[in-house]
C-alpha positions in Angstrom: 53.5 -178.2 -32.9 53.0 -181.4 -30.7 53.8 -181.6 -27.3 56.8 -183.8 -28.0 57.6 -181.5 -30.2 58.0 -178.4 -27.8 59.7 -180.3 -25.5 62.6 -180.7 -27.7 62.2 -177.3 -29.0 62.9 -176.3 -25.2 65.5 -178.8 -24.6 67.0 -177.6 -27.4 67.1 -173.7 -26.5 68.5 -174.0 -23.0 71.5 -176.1 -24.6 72.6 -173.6 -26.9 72.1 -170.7 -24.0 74.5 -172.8 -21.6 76.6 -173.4 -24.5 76.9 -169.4 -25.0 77.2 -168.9 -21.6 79.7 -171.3 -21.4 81.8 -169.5 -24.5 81.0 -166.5 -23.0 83.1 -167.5 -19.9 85.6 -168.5 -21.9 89.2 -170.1 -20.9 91.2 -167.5 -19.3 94.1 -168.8 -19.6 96.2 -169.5 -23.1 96.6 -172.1 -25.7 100.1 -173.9 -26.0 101.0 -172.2 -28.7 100.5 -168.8 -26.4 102.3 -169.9 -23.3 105.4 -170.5 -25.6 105.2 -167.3 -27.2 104.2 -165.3 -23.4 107.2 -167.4 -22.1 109.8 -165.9 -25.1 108.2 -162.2 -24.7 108.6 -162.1 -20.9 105.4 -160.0 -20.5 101.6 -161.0 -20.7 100.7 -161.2 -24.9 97.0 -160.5 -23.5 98.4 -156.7 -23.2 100.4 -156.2 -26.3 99.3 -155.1 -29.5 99.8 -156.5 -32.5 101.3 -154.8 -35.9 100.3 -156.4 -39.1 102.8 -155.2 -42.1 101.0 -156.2 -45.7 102.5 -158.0 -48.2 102.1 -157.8 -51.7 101.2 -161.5 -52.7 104.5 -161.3 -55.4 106.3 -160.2 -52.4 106.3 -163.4 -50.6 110.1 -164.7 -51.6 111.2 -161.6 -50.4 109.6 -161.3 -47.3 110.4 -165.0 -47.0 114.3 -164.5 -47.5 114.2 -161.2 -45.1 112.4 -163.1 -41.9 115.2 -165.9 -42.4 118.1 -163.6 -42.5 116.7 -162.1 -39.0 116.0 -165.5 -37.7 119.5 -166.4 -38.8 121.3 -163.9 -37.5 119.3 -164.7 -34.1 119.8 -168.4 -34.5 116.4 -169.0 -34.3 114.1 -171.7 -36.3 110.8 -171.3 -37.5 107.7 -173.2 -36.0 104.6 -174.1 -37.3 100.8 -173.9 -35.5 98.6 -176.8 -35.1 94.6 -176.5 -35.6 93.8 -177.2 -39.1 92.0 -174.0 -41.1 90.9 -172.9 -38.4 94.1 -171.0 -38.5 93.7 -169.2 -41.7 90.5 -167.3 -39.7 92.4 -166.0 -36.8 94.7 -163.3 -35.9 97.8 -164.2 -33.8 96.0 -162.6 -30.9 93.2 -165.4 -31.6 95.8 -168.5 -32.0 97.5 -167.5 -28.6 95.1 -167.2 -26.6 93.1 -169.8 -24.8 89.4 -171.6 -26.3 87.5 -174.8 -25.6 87.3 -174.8 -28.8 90.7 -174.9 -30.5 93.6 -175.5 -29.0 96.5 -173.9 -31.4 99.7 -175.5 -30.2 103.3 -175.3 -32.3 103.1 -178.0 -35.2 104.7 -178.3 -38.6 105.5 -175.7 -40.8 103.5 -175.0 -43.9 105.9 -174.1 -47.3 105.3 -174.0 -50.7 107.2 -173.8 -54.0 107.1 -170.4 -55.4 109.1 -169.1 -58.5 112.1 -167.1 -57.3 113.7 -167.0 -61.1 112.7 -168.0 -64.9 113.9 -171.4 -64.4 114.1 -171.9 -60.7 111.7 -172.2 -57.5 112.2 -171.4 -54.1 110.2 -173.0 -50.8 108.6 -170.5 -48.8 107.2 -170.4 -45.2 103.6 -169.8 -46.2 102.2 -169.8 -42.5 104.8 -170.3 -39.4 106.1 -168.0 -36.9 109.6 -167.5 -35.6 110.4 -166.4 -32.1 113.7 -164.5 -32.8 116.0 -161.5 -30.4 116.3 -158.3 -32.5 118.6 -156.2 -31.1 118.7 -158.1 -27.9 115.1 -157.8 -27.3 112.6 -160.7 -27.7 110.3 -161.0 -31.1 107.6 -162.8 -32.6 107.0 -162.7 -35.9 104.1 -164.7 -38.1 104.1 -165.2 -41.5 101.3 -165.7 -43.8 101.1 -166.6 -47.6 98.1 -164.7 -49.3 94.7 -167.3 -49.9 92.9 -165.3 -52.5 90.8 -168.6 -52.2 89.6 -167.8 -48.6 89.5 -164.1 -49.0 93.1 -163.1 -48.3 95.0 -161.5 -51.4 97.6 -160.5 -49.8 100.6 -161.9 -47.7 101.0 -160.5 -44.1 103.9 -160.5 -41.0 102.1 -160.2 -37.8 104.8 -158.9 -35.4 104.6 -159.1 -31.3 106.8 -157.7 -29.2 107.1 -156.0 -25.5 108.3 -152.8 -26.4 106.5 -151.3 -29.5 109.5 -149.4 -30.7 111.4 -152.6 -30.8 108.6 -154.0 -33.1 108.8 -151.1 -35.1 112.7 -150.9 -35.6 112.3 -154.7 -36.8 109.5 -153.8 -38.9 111.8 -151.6 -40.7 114.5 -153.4 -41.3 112.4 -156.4 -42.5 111.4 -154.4 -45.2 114.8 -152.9 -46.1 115.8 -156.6 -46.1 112.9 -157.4 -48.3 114.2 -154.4 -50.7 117.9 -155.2 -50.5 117.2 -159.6 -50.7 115.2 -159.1 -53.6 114.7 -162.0 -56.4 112.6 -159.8 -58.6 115.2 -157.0 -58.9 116.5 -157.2 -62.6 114.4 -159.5 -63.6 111.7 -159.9 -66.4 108.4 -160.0 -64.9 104.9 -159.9 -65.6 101.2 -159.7 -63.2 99.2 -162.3 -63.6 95.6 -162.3 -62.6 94.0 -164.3 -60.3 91.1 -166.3 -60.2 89.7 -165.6 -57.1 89.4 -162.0 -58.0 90.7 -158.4 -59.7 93.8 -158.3 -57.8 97.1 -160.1 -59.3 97.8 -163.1 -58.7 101.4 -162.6 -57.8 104.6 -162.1 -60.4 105.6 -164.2 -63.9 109.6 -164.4 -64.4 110.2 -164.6 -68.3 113.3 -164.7 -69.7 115.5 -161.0 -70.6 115.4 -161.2 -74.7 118.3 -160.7 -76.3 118.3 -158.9 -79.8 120.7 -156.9 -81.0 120.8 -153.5 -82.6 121.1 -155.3 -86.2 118.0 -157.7 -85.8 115.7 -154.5 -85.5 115.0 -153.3 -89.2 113.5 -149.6 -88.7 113.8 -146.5 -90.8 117.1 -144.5 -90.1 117.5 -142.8 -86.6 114.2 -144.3 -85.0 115.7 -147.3 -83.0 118.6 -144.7 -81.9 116.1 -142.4 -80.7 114.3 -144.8 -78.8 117.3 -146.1 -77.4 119.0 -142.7 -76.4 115.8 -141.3 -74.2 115.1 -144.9 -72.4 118.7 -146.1 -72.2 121.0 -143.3 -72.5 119.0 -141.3 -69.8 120.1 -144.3 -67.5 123.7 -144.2 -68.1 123.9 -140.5 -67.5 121.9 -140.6 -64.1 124.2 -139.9 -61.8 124.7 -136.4 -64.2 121.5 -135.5 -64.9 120.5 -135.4 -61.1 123.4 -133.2 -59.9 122.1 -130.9 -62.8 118.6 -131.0 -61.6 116.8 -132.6 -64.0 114.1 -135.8 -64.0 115.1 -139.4 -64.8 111.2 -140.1 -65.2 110.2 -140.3 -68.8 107.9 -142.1 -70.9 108.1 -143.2 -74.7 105.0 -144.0 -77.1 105.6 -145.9 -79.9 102.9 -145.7 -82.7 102.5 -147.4 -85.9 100.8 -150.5 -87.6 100.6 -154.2 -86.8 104.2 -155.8 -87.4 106.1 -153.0 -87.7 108.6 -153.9 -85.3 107.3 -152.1 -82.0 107.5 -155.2 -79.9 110.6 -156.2 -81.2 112.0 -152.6 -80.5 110.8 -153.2 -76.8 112.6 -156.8 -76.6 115.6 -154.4 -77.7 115.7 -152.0 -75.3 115.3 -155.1 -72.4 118.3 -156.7 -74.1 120.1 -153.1 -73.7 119.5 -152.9 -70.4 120.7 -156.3 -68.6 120.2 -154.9 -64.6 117.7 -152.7 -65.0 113.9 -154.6 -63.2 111.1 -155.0 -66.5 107.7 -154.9 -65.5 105.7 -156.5 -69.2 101.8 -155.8 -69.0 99.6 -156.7 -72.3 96.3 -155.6 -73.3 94.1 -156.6 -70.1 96.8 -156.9 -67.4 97.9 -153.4 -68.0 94.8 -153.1 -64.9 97.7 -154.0 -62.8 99.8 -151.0 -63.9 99.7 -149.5 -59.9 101.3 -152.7 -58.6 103.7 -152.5 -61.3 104.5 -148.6 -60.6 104.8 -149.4 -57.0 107.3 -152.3 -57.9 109.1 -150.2 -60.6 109.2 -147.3 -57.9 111.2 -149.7 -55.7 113.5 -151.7 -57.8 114.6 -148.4 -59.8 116.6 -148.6 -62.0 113.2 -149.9 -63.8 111.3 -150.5 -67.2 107.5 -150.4 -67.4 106.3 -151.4 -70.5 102.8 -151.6 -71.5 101.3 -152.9 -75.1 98.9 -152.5 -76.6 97.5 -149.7 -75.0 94.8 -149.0 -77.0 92.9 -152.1 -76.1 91.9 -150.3 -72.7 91.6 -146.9 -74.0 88.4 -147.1 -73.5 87.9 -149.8 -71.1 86.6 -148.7 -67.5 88.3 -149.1 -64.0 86.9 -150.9 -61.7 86.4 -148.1 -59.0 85.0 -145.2 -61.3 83.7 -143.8 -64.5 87.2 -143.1 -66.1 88.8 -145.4 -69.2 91.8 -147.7 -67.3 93.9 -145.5 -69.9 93.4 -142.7 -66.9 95.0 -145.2 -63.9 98.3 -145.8 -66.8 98.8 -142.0 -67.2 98.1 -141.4 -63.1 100.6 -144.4 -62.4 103.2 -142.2 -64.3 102.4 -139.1 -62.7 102.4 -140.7 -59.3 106.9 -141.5 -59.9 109.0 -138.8 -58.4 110.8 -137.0 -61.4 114.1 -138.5 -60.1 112.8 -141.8 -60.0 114.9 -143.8 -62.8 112.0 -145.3 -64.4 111.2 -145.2 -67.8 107.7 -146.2 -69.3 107.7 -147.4 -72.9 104.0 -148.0 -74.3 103.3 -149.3 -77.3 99.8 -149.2 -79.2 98.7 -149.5 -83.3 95.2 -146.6 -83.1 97.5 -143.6 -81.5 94.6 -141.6 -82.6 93.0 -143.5 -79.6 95.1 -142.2 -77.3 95.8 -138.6 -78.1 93.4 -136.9 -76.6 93.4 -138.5 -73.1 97.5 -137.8 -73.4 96.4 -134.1 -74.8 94.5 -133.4 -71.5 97.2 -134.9 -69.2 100.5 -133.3 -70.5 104.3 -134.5 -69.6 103.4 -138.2 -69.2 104.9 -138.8 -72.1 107.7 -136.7 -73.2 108.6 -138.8 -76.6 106.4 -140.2 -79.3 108.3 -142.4 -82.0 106.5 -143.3 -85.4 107.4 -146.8 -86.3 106.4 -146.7 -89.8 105.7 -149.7 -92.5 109.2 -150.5 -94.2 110.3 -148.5 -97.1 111.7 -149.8 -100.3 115.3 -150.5 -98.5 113.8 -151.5 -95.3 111.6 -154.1 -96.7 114.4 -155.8 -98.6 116.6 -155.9 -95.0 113.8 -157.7 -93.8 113.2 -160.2 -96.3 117.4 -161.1 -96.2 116.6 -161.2 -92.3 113.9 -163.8 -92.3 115.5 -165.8 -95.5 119.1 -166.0 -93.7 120.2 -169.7 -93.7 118.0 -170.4 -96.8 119.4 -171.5 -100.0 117.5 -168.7 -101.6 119.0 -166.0 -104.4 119.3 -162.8 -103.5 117.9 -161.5 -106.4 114.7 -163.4 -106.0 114.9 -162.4 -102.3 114.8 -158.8 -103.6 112.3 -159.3 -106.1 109.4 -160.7 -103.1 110.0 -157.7 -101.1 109.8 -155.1 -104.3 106.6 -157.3 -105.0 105.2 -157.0 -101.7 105.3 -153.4 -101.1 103.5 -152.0 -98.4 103.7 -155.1 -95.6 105.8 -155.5 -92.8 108.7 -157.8 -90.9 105.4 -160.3 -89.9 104.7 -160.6 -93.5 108.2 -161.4 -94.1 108.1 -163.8 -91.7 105.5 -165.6 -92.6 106.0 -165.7 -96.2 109.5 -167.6 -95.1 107.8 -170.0 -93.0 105.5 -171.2 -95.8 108.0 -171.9 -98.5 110.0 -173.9 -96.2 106.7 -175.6 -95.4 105.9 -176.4 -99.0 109.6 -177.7 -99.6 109.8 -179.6 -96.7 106.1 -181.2 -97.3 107.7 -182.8 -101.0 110.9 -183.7 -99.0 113.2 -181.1 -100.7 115.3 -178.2 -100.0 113.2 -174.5 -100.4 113.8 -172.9 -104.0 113.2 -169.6 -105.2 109.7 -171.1 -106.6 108.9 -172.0 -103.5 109.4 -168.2 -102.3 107.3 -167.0 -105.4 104.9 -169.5 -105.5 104.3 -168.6 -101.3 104.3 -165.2 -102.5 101.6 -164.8 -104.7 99.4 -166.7 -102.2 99.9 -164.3 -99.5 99.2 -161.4 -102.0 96.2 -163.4 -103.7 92.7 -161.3 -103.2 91.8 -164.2 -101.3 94.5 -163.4 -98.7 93.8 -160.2 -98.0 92.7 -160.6 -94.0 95.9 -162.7 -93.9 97.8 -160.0 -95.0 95.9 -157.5 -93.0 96.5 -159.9 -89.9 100.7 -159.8 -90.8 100.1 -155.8 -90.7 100.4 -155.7 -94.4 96.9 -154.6 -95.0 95.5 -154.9 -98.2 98.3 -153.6 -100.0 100.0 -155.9 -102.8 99.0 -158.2 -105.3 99.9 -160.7 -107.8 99.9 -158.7 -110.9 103.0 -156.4 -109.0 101.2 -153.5 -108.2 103.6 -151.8 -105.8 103.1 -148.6 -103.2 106.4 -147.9 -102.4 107.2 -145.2 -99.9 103.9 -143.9 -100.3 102.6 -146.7 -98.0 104.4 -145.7 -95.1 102.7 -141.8 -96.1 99.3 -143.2 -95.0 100.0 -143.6 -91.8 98.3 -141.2 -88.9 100.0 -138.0 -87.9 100.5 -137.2 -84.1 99.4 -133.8 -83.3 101.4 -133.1 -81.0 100.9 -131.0 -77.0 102.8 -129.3 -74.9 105.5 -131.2 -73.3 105.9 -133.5 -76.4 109.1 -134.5 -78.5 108.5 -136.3 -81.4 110.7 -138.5 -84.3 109.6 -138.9 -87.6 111.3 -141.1 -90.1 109.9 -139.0 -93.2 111.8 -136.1 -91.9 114.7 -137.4 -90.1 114.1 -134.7 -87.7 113.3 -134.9 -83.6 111.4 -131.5 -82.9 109.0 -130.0 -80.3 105.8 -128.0 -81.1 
């Protein structure tokens, strides 16, 4: 190293100490932003302590709709803080007080749109504070929007006031704002996951399906069944808890691809107009705590979970145990007079019985939803061909033809003879229902078929199973704190 060289070297180093020294002395005094806020408060903010309430990043319209309320009913108005990002970094303690190097002083407002409905958005303080009287005693309050992107996955209320108990009793009634204000109770929702992370990305609205009773083609007694323990337990409530006994109750239903499970489900939502639906499918059933914690809240609820064989052997995050474990601890973790019902749904229940097996009373009903029979099958074939100019007898003679496949089959099968009329510009004919037939049932369709949850059953030549096909299906053997319904029997019974 040359002279010149360790010259600015030196140079260099004594800079940075008098610029540390400098920092170290700091500014005593506060920011702009801090003498407003010490001036509000009436007592030095350098001596009060700061209580940070977490938000749940799908809270945010909520918490957003509580703070106004408490602002409004003060008549105050929200400010905003100058200072770029820098913001996002510090605590309110940090934007109040005094620095050479940022000056945080009141600004505009940050907002954005978030969802507050299936088909409507609502703007939302994302980072202001309001300087409010609760009670008659001054508050501050700071909201923050979650940034996943800078580290941050949840929202936040920072909360400043002279007397800690005041702080607290605003605290609470924030959040029993937050509860009673709420724009996801008896809604459709869904988790979404983000990218920035494992945690969820905040809340989906969908829209509340609406089938009715007739739409849903099962064998006798199993939609009532379903029906009776999820919605019928909600009607008698108020009964069943002067009695003692627990609102808490979970459903499996079990059977193969396209026998109507999901269409049960969409059922049950319909049945239940005001009751809070939490949907989680496959992958996002990781979020089941959030959507506990949510159900928990907005009781009366519906947690519904698909699919859940896909994660019965899929591991958590946070320890050796399938994610199957965190669904059945999520419905352990409900009071038993919580009015919550959990409905899952999977097609491999031979998956899931021995993890249910070794954590009894989770579920307390398991359905069978079986392939059509003979009568079944034919329902579903008028269903799908309704508004057709098709005969009814060659309506009856496809489903007697494709024995052993499901509503999804007869679905389809629909779809492409109305494709093959409408592609030579005519109305659909019974040949065009045959004709689509014996391609779906063709030997070269048989994944197709398997895909529609028909299998392999069926062919051309009209080889039929019958009844027997629904026979093949997988038995539950059933645990201790088990009902189940069987179709083949007609018969709900305990082991």
């Amino acid at each position: 190293m040359d002279e010149r060289t360790q010259e600015f070297v030196e140079t260099f180093r004594v800079f940075l100490e008098e610029v540390v020294q400098t920092e170290r002395g700091g500014d005593d005094g506060l920011s702009p932003l801090g003498e407003l806020v010490e001036a509000h408060l009436g007592s030095p903010v350098r001596e009060l302590p700061v209580i940070t309430h977490t938000i749940a990043a799908h809270r945010l319209v909520d918490a957003d709709l509580a703070l106004s309320s408490l602002a409004d009913a003060s008549g105050a108005a929200p400010l905003g803080v100058s200072g770029g990002q820098m913001r996002d970094q510090c605590a309110l303690p940090e934007l109040l007080a005094g620095s050479r190097f940022a000056r945080f002083a009141p600004g505009p407002i940050d907002y954005v749109s978030v969802a507050d409905g299936p088909d409507s958005v609502r703007r939302v303080m994302s980072f202001g504070l309001v300087l409010l009287h609760f009670e008659g005693a001054p508050v501050v309050a700071l909201q923050r929007a979650a940034k996943p992107e800078r580290g941050r996955a949840a929202a936040a209320l920072e909360v400043l006031a002279a007397d800690p108990d005041v702080a607290g009793a605003f605290l609470a009634e924030f959040s029993r704002l937050m509860l009673s204000l709420s724009v996801l109770r008896g809604q459709v929702l869904s988790f979404t996951a983000s990218e920035y992370g494992n945690g969820a990305a905040g809340a989906t609205f969908l829209p509340r399906p609406q089938v009715a009773a007739d739409d849903v083609i099962l064998a006798p007694g199993v939609l009532e069944s379903v029906t009776r323990h999820v919605v019928g337990v909600g009607e008698q409530r108020e009964r069943l808890r002067e009695a003692g006994q627990h609102l808490k109750r979970g459903v499996l239903l079990y059977g193969p691809p396209g026998t109507g499970k999901t269409l049960t489900v969409r059922h049950l939502l319909s049945r239940t107009p005001d009751t809070t639906a939490v949907l989680l499918t496959g992958p996002s059933i990781r979020f089941i705590t959030e959507a506990a914690e949510l159900a928990r809240a907005m009781q009366p609820a519906v947690v519904v979970l698909e699919d859940v064989d896909l994660v019965a052997q899929e591991r958590g995050l946070h320890g050796p145990q399938p994610l199957l474990f965190a669904v059945l601890d999520a419905l352990d973790g409900l009071d038993g007079d919580a009015d919550v019902a959990f409905v899952l749904t999977t097609n491999r229940v031979e998956m899931l019985e021995r993890a249910l097996a070794e954590r009894p009373g989770r579920v307390d009903l398991a359905v069978e939803v079986a392939l059509p029979d003979d009568e079944a099958r034919r329902r579903l074939f008028h269903r799908y061909a309704q508004g057709l100019p098709l005969g009814a007898d060659a309506i009856d003679a496809a489903a007697d033809r494709a024995a052993g496949t499901t509503g999804s089959f007869a679905k389809e099968l629909m779809r492409r003879a109305v494709l093959a009329a409408a592609e030579a510009d005519r109305a659909v004919t019974d040949a065009d229902l045959a004709e689509a037939l014996d391609s779906l049932l063709s030997a070269g369709a048989r994944l197709t078929r398997s895909l529609l949850g028909g299998g392999g059953s069926g062919s051309g030549s009209g080889h039929r199973q019958g009844d027997g096909a629904a026979a093949e299906q997988p038995e539950v053997r059933l645990t201790a704190g088990w009902t189940a319904y069987s179709p083949r029997s007609g018969q709900t019974f305990e082991p």
